[in-house]
MMTF fields as JSON, N, C-alpha, C and O atoms, coordinates in Angstrom:
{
  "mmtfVersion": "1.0.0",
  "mmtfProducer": "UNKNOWN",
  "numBonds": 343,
  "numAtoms": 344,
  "numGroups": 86,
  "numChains": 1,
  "numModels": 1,
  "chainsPerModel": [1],
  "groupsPerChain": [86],
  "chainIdList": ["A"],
  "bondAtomList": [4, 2, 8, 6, 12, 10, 16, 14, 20, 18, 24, 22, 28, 26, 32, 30, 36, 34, 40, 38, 44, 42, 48, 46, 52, 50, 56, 54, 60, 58, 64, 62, 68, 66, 72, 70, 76, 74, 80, 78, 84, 82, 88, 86, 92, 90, 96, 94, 100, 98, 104, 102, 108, 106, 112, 110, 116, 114, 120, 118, 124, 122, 128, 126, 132, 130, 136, 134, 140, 138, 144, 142, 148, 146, 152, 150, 156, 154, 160, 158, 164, 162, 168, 166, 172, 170, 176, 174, 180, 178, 184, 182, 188, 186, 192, 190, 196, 194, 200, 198, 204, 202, 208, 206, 212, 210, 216, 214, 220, 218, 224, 222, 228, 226, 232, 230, 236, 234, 240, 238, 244, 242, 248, 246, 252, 250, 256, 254, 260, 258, 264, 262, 268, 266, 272, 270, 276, 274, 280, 278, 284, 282, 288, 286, 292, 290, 296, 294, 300, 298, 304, 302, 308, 306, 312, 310, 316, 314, 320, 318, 324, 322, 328, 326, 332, 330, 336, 334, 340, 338],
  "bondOrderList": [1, 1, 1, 1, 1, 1, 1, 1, 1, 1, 1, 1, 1, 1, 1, 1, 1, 1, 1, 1, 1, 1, 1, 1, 1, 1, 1, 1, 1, 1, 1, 1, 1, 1, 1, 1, 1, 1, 1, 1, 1, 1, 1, 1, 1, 1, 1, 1, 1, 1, 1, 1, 1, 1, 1, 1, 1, 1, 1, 1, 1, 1, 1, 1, 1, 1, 1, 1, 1, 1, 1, 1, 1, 1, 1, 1, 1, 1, 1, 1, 1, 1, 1, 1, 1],
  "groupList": [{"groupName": "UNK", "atomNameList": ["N", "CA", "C", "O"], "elementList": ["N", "C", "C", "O"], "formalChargeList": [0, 0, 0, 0], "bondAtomList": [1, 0, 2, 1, 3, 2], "bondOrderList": [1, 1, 2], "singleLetterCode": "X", "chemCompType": "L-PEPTIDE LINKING"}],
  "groupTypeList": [0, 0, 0, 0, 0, 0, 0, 0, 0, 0, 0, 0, 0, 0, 0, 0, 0, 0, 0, 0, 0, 0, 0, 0, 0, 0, 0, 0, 0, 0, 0, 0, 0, 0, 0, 0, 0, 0, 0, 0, 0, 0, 0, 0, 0, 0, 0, 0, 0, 0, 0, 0, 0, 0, 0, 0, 0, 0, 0, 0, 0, 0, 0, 0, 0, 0, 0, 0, 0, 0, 0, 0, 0, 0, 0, 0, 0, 0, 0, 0, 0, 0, 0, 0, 0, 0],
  "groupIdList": [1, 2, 3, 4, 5, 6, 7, 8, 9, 10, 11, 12, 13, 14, 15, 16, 17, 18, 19, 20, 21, 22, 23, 24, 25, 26, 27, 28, 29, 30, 31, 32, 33, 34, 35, 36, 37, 38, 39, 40, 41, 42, 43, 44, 45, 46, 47, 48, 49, 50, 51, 52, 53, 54, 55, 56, 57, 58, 59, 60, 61, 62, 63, 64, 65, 66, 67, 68, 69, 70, 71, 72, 73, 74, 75, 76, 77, 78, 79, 80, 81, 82, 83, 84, 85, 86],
  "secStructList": [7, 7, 7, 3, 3, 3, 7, 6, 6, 7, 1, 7, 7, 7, 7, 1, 1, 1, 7, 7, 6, 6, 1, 1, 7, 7, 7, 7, 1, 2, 2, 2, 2, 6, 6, 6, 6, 7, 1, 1, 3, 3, 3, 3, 7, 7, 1, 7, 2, 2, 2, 2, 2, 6, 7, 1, 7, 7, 7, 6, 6, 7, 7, 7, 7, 7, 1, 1, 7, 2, 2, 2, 2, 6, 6, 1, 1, 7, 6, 6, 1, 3, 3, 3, 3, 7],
  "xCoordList": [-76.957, -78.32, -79.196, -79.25, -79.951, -81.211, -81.918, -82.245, -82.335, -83.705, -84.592, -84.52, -85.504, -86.591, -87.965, -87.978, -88.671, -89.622, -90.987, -90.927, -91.768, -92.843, -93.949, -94.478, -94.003, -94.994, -96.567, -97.145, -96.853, -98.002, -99.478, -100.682, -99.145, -100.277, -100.472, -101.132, -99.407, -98.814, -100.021, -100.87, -99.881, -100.721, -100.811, -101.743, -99.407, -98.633, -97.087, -96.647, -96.197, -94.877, -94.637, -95.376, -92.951, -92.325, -91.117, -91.034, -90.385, -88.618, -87.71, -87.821, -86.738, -85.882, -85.158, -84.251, -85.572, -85.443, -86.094, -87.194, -85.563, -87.454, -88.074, -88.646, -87.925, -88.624, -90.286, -90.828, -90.692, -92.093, -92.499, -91.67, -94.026, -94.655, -94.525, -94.456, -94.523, -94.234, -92.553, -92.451, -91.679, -90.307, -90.084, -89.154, -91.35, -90.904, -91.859, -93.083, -91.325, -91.719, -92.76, -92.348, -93.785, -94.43, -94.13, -94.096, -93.945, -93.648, -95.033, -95.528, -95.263, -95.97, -95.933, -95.109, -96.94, -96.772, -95.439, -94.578, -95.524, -94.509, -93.363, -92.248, -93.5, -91.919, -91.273, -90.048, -91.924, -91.073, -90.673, -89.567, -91.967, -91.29, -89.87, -88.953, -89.814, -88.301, -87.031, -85.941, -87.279, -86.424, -86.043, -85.047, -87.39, -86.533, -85.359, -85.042, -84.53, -83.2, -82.339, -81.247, -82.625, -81.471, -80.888, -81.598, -79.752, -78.879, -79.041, -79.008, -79.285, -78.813, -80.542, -80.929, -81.132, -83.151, -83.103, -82.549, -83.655, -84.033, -85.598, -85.905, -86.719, -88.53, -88.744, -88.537, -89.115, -89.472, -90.661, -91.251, -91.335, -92.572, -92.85, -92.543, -93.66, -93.731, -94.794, -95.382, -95.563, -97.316, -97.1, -95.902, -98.066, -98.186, -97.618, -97.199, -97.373, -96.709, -98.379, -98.589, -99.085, -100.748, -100.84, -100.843, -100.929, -101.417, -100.407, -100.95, -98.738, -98.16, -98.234, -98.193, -98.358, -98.603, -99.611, -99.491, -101.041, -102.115, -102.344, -103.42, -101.339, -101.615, -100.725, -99.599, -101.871, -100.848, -100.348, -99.545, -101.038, -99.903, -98.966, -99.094, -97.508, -96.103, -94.885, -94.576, -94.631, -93.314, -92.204, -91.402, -92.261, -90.862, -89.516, -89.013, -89.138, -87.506, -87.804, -86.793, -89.009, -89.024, -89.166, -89.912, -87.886, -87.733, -88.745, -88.781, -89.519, -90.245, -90.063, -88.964, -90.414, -89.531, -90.936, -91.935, -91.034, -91.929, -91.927, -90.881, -92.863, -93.024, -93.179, -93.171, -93.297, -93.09, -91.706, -91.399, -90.869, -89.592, -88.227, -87.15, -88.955, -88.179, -86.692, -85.782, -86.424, -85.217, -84.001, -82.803, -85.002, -84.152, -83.42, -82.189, -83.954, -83.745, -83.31, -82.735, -83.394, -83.365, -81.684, -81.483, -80.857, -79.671, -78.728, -77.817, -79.685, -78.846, -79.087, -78.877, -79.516, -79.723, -78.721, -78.246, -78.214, -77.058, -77.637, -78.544, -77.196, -77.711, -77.337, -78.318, -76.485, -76.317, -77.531, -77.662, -78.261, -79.421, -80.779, -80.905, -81.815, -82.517, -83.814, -84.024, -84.643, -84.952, -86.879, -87.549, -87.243, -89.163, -89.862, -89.957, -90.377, -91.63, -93.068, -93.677, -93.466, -95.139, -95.693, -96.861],
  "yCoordList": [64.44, 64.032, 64.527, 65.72, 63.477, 64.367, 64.66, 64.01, 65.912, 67.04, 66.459, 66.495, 65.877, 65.553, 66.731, 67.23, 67.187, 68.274, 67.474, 66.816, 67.605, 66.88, 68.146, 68.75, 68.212, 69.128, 69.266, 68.429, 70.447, 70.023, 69.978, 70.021, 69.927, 69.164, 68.074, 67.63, 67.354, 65.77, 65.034, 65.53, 63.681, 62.283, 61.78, 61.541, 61.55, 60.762, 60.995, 61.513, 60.455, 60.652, 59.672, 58.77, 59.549, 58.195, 58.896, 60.113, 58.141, 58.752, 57.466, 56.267, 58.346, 57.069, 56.977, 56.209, 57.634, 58.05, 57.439, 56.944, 57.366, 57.018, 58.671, 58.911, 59.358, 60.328, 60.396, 59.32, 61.157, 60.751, 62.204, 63.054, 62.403, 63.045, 64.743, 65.763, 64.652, 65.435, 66.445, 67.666, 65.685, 65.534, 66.437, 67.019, 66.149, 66.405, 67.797, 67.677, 68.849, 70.424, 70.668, 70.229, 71.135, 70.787, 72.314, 73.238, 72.556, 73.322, 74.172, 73.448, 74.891, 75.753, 75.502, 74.743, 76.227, 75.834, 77.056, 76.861, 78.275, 79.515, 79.017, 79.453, 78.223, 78.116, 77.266, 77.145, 76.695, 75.492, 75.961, 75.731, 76.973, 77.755, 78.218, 77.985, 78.974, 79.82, 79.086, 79.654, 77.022, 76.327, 75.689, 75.181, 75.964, 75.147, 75.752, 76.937, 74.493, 75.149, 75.382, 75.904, 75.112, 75.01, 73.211, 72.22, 73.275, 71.962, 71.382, 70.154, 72.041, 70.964, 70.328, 69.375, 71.09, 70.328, 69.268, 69.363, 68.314, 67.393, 67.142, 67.18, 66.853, 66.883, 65.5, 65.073, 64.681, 63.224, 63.389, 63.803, 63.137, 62.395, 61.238, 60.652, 60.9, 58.912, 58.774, 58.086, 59.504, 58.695, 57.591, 57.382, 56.405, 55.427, 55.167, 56.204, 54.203, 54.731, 54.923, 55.971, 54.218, 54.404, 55.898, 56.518, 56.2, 57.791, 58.595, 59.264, 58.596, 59.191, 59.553, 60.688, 58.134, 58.159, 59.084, 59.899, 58.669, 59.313, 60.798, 61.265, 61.603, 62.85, 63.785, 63.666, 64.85, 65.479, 66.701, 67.479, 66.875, 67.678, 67.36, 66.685, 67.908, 66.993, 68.438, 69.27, 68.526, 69.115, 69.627, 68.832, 70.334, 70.382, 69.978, 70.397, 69.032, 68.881, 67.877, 67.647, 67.305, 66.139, 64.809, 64.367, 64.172, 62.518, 61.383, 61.036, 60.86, 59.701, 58.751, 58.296, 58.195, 57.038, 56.377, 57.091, 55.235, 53.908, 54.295, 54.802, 54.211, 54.158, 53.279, 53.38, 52.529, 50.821, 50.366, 49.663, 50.997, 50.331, 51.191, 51.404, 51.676, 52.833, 52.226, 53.037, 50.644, 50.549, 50.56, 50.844, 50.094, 50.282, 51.672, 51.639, 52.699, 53.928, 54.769, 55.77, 54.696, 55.422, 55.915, 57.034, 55.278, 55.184, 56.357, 57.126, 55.942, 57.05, 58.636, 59.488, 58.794, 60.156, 60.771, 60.01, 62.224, 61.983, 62.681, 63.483, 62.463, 62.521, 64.055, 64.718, 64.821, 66.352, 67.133, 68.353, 66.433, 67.569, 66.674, 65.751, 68.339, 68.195, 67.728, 68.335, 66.669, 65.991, 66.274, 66.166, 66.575, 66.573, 65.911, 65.825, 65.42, 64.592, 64.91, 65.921, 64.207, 64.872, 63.526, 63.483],
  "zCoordList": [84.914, 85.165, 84.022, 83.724, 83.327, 82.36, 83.144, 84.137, 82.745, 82.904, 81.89, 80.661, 82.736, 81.759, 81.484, 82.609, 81.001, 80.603, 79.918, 78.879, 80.436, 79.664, 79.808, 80.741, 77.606, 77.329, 78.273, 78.967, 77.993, 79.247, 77.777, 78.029, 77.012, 75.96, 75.534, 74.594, 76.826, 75.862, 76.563, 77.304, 76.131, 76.172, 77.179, 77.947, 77.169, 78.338, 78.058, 77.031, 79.313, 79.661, 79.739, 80.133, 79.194, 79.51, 80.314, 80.481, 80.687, 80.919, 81.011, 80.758, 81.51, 81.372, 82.717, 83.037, 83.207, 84.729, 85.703, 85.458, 86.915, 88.004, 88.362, 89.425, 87.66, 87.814, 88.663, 88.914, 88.888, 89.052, 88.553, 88.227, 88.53, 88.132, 88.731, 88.044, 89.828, 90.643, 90.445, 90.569, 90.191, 90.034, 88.316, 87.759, 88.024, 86.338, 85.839, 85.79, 85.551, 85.022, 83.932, 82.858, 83.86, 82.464, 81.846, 82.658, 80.649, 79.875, 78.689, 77.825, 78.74, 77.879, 76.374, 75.863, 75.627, 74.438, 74.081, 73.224, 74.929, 74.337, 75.063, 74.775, 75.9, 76.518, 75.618, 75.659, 74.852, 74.232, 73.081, 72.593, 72.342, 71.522, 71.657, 70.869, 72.878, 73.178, 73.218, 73.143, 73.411, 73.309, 72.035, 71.52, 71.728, 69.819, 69.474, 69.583, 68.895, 67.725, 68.841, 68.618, 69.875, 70.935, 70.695, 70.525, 70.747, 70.527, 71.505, 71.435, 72.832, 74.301, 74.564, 75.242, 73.908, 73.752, 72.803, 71.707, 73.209, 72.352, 72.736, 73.928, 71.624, 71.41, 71.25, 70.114, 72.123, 71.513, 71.432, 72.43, 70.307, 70.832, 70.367, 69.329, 71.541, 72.077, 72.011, 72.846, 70.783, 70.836, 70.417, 70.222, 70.084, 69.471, 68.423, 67.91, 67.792, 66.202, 65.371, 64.76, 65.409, 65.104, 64.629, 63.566, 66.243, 66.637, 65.655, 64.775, 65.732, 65.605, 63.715, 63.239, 62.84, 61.599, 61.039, 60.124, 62.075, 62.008, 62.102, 61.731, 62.604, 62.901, 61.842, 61.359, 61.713, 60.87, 61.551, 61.035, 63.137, 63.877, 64.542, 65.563, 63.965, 64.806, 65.485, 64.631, 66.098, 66.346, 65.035, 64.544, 64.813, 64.052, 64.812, 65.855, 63.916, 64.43, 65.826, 66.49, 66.292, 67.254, 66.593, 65.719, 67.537, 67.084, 67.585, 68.766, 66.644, 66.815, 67.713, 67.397, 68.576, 69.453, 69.736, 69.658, 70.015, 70.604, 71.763, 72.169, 72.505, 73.693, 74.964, 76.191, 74.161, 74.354, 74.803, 75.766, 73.779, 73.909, 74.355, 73.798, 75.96, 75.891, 76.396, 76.566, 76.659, 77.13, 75.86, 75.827, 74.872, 73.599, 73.448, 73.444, 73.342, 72.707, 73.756, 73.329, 75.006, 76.154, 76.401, 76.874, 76.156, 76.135, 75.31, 75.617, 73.793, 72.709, 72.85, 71.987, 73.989, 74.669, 75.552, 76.395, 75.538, 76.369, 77.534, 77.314, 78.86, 80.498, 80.043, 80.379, 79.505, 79.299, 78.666, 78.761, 78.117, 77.199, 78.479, 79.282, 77.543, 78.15, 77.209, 76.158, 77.609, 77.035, 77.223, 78.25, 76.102, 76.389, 75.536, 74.312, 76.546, 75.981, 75.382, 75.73, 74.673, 74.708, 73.453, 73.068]
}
C-alpha cells in the first residue's frame, strides 16, 4: 500500500489513491527534514508547471510531476515507498 504524506506547506494534494483528506498525515517542515536522503521517501512536487518554473523555492532532490496528469505518472511509483506531496 502507498503511504501517501502531504507536506503541510503544500498548495494542494494529489494521490493516486482514493485517499481522502482525513486519511492522509501532514508532515512538518523538520519532519521532512529527518526524511530526506532516505531511499524508501520519494518528494513530488505537483505545482503547476507555471508555478513550478516560476519559483525559485524547490525541494532538494523532489521530482517535478503535472498535476494534471496524474494517471500518466502515478504508476512509475512503487506502492512500497512513501510518497509526499506538496
Amino acid at each position: 500500500m502507498v503511504l501517501i504524506i502531504a507536506l503541510s506547506l503544500s498548495i494542494g494534494c494529489v494521490s493516486a489513491t482514493t485517499a481522502t483528506s482525513k486519511d492522509v498525515p501532514l508532515v512538518t517542515k523538520s519532519d521532512l527534514k529527518s526524511m530526506m536522503g532516505n531511499p524508501d521517501v520519494i518528494i513530488l512536487d505537483v505545482r503547476p508547471e507555471q508555478q513550478w518554473k516560476a519559483s525559485e523555492l524547490k525541494i532538494r532532490g523532489a521530482v517535478h510531476e503535472n498535476p494534471k496528469k496524474v494517471e500518466s505518472w502515478a504508476k512509475n511509483y512503487s506502492k512500497d515507498k512513501t510518497l509526499i506531496f506538496y
